[in-house]
C-alpha positions in Angstrom: 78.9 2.8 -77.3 80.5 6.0 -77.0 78.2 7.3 -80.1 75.3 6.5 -78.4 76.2 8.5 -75.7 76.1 11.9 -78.3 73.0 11.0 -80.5 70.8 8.5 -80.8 70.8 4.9 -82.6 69.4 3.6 -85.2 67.5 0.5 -84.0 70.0 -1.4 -86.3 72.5 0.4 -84.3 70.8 -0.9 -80.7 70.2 -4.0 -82.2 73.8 -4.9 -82.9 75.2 -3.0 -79.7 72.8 -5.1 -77.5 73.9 -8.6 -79.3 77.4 -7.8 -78.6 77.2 -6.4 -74.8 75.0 -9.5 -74.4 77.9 -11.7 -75.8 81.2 -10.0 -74.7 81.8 -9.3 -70.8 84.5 -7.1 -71.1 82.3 -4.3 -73.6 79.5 -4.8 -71.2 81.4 -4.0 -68.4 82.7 -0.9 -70.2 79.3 0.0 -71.0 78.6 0.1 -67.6 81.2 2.3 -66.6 81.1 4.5 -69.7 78.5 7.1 -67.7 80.8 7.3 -64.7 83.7 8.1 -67.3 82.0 10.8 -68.8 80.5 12.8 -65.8 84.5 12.2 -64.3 85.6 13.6 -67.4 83.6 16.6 -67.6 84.2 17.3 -63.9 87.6 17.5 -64.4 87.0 19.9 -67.5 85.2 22.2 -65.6 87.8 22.6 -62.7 90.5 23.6 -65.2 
């Protein structure tokens, strides 16, 4: 997940990500958040 976030998949790649997320609740949710992490964590970066 967090790959995808700095380059693009491979459909294999989406493929697989999607059949898990789809599957396991807890990645899924993570996925979800995983934007919200990211713009956090660069907003803090840019503060210092």
């Amino acid at each position: 997940m967090s790959e995808a976030q700095d380059r693009s998949l491979t459909a294999r790649e989406k493929l697989s990500l999607r059949m898990h997320t789809l599957m396991c609740r807890v990645c899924h949710h993570f996925q979800q958040q995983l934007p919200v992490l990211r713009r956090l964590s660069r907003s803090y970066i840019k503060r210092k």
